[in-house]
C-alpha positions as CSV (number, residue, x, y, z in Angstrom):
1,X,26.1,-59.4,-3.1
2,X,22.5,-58.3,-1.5
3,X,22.0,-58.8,2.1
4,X,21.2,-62.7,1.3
5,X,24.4,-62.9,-1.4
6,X,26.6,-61.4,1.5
7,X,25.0,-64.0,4.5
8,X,25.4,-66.4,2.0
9,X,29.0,-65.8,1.3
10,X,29.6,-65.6,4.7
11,X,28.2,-69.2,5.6
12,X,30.0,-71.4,3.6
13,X,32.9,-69.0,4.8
14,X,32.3,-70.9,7.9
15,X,31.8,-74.1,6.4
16,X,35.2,-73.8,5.0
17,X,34.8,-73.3,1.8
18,X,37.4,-71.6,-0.6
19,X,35.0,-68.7,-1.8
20,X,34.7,-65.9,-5.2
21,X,32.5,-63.1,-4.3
22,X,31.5,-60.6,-7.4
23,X,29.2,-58.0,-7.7
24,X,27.5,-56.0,-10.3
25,X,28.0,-52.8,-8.4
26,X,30.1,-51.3,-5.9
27,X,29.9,-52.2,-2.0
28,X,31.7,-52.8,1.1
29,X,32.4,-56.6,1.2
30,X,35.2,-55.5,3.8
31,X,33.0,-58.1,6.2
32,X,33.6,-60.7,3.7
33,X,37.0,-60.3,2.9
34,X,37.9,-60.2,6.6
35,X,36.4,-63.8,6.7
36,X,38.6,-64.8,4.1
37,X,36.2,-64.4,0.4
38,X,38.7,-63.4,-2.4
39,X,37.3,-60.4,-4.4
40,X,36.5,-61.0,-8.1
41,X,36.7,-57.4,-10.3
42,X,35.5,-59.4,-13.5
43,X,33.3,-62.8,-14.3
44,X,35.7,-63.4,-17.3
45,X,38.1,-66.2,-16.1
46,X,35.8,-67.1,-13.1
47,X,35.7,-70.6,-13.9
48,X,39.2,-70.9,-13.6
49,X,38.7,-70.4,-10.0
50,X,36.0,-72.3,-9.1
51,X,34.0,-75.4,-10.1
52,X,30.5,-74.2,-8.6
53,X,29.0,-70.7,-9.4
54,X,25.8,-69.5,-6.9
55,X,23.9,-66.5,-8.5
56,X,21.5,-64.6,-5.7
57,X,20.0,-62.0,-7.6
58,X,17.0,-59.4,-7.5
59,X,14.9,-60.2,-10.6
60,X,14.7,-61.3,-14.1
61,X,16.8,-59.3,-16.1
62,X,20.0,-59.2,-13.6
63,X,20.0,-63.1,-13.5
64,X,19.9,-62.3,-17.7
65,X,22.6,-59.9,-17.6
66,X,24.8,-62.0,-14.9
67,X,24.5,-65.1,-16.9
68,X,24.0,-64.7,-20.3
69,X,26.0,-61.3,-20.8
70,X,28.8,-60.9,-22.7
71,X,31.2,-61.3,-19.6
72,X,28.6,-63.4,-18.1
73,X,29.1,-66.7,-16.0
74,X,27.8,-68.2,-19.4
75,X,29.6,-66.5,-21.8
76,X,32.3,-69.0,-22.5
77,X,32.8,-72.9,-22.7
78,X,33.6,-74.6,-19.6
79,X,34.3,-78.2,-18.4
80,X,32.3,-79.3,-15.5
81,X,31.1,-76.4,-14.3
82,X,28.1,-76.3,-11.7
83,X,25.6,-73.0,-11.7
84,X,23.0,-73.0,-8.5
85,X,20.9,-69.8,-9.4
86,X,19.1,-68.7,-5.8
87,X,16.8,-66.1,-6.9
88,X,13.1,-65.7,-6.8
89,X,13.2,-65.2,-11.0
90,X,10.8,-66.1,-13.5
91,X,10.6,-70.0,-15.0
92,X,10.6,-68.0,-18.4
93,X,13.8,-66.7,-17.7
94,X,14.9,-69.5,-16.2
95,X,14.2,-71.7,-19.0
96,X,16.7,-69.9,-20.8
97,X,19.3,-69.5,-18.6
98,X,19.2,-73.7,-18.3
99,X,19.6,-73.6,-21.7
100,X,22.3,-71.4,-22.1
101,X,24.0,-73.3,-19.4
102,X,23.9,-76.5,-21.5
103,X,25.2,-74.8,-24.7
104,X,28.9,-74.3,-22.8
105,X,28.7,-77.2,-21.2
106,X,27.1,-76.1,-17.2
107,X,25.1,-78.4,-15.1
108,X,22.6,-75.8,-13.8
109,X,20.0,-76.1,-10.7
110,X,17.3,-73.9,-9.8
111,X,17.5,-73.9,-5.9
112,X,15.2,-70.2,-4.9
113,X,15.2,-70.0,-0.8
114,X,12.7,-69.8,1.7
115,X,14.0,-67.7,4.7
116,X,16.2,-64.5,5.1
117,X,19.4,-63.0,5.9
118,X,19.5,-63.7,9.7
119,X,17.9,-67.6,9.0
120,X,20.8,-67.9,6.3
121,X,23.3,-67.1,9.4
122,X,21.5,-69.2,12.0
123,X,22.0,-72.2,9.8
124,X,18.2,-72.9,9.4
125,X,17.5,-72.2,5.5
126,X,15.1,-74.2,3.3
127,X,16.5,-74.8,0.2
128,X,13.6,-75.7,-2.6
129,X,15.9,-77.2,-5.7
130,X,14.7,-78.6,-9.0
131,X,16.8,-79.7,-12.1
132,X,18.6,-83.2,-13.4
133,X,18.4,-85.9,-10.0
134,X,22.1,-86.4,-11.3
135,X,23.2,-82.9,-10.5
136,X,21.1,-82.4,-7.4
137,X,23.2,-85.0,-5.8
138,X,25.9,-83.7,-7.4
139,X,25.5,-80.9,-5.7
140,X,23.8,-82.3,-2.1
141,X,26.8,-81.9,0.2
142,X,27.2,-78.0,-0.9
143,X,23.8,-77.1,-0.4
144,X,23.2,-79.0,3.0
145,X,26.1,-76.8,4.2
146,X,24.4,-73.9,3.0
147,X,21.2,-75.3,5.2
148,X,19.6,-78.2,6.8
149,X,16.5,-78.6,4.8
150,X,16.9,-79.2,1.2
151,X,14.2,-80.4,-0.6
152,X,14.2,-81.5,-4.0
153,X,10.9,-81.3,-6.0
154,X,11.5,-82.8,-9.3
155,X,13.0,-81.8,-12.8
156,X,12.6,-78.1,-14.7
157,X,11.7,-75.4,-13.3
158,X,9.3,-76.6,-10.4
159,X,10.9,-74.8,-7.5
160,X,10.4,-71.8,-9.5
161,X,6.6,-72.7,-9.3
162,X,7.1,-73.8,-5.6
163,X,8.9,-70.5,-4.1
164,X,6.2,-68.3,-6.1
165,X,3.1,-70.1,-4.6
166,X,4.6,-69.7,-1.5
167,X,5.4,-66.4,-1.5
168,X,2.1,-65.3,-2.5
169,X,1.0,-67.2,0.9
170,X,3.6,-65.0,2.4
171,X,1.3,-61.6,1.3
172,X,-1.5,-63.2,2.1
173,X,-0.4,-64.0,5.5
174,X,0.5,-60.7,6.2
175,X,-2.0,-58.9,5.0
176,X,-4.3,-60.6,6.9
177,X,-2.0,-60.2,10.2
178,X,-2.1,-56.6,9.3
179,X,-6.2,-56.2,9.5
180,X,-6.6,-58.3,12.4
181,X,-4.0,-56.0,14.1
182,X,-5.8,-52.8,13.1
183,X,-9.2,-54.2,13.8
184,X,-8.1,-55.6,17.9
185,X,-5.9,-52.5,18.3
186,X,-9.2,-50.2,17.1
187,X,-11.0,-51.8,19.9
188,X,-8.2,-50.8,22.4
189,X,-6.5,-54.9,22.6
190,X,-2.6,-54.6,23.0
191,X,-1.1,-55.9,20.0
192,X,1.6,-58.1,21.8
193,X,-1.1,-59.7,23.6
194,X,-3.2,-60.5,20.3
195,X,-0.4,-61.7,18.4
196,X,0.6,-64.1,21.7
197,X,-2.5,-65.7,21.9
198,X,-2.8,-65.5,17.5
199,X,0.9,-67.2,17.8
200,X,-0.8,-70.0,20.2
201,X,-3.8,-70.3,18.1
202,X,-4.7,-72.6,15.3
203,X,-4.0,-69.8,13.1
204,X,-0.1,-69.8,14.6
205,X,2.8,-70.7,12.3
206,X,6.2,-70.5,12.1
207,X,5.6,-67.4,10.0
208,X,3.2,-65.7,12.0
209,X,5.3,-66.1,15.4
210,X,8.5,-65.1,13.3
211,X,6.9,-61.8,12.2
212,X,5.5,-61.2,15.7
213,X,8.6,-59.3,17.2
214,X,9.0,-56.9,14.6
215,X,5.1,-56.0,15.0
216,X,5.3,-55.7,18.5
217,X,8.8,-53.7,18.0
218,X,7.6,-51.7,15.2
219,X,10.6,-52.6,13.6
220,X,10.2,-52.7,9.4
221,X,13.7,-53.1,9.1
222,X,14.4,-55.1,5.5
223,X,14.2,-58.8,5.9
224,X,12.7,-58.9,2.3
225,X,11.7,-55.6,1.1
226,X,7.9,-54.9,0.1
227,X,9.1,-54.2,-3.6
228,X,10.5,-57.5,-4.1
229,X,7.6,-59.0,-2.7
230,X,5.6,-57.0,-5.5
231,X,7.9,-58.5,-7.8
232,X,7.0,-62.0,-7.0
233,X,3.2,-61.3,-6.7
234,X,3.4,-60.2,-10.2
235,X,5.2,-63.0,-11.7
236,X,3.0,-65.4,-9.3
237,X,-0.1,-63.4,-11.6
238,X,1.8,-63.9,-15.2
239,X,1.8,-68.3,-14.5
240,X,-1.6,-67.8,-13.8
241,X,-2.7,-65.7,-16.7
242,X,-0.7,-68.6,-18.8
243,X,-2.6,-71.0,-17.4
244,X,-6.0,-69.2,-17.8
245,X,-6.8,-69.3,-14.3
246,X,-8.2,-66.7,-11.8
247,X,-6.5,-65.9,-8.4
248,X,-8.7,-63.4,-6.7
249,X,-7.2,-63.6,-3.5
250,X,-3.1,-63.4,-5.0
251,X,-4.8,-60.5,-7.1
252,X,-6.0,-58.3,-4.1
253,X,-3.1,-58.8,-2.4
254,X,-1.2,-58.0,-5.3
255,X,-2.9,-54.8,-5.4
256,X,-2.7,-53.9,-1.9
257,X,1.2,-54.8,-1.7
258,X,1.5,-52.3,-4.9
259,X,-0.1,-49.5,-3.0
260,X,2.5,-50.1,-0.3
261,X,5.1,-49.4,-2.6
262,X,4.3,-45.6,-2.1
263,X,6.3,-45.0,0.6
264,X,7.4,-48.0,1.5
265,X,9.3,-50.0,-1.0
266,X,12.4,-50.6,0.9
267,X,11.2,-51.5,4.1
268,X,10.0,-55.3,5.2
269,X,6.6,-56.2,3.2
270,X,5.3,-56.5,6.7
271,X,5.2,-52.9,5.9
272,X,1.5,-53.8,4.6
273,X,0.0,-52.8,8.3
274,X,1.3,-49.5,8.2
275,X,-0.3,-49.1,4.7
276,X,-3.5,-50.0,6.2
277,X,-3.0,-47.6,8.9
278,X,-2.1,-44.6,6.5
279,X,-5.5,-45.8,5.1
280,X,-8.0,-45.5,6.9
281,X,-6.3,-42.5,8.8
282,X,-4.5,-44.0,11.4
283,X,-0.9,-42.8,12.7
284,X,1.1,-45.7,10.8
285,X,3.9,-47.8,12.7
286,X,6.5,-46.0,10.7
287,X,6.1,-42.6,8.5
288,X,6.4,-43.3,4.7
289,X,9.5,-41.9,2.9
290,X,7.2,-40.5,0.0
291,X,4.1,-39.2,-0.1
């Protein structure tokens, strides 16, 4: 229950669904259970509670240990059982948690997000699902309460491939946003007024005049942290290095979002201007927290 497990929770609290919140470690759900979520202490029995399970976890090996532990979600046979994982993970790891689903008898959907905590709230998440047609619309009327947008992109583990790709255009992005800042604020230009005209440009998007307030607030406050976009970049890198192909821009980035890290790991990944900043000598936006 991470900030998006907990706005998640919360949502189809409001869409009026009965819901089982569980979490690998300790933390103040009071929020949740004030809205009504009943706390789970154990996964062992949880299927005798619910008939669909949503994982929304941090990486690889917790979507391992949640599932395919030995009090997992998976750990036991189960009839009918639905499991929508909604983590950026791995189609490795994916691969066998689809298959472990099977084995006991789980319809399982890869459905990874595009948005954060506050768009999860709003109502406005994109939903990017792959796995049986069958169980997709199985599984439609859940997930369109969850958010408007859901597209589904076809068998296996394709929205794995999807959300990757377009998380790497996420670093990209904002890596770039972050030079052009430095280089119009070097040359005395007020950043709200570049990023206004930026937000009205051909180079504007959705993206760009989302991230725009923050900038302009210096506010790096965790939408998704700069270490889980380092994450992502590297698993982005691993599909390409199985493919045997060369992504020299993903691969700077990569780099660049890596150095961030130092300092600034648990802040919002748009945390790469103030790494540019520290770099080339400049006060940054916000101090590191380690040197």
């Amino acid at each position: 229950m991470g900030n998006m497990g907990r706005a998640l929770a919360a949502r189809l609290l409001e869409q009026d669904y009965e819901v089982f919140v569980w979490n690998r470690s300790s933390r103040d759900l009071s929020v949740l259970y004030g809205l009504g979520a009943h706390l789970l202490t154990t996964l062992v029995g949880l299927w005798t509670h619910v008939q669909v399970v949503i994982t929304f976890v941090a990486d690889d090996a917790a979507l391992r240990t949640v599932c395919c532990g030995p009090e997992g979600v998976l750990s036991a046979p189960v009839e009918d059982g639905l499991l929508v994982d909604m983590s950026t993970v791995s189609p490795k790891v994916s691969e066998e948690i689809a298959i472990a689903a099977s084995s006991v008898g789980v319809a399982y959907l890869r459905s990874p997000v595009s948005g954060n905590p506050l768009v999860l709230a709003a109502g406005n998440l994109t939903l990017v699902v792959s796995g049986p047609e069958p169980v997709f619309e199985r599984a439609g009327e859940l997930l369109s309460a969850i958010g408007p947008t859901v597209l589904y992109v076809g068998d296996g583990e394709r929205s794995r491939l999807v959300k990757l790709a377009i998380n790497a255009g996420l670093a990209i992005t904002t890596e770039l946003l972050a030079e052009l800042v430095l280089l119009t604020e070097r040359y005395g230009l007020d950043r709200a007024t570049f990023l206004g005209v930026l937000g009205q440009s051909v180079l504007g998007s959705p993206f760009v005049r989302y991230k725009t307030e923050g900038l302009n607030e210096r506010n790096y406050a965790a939408t998704f942290t700069t270490a889980l976009l380092a994450k992502d970049l590297r698993l982005a890198l691993d599909l390409a290095d199985e493919a045997e192909l060369t992504l020299p821009t993903v691969a700077l980035v990569s780099s660049l979002v890596e150095d961030a890290l130092d300092g600034y790991a648990d802040v919002d990944f748009a945390a790469l201007l103030p790494r540019l900043q520290r770099a080339h000598g400049h006060d940054p936006d916000i101090a590191p927290t380690s040197a």
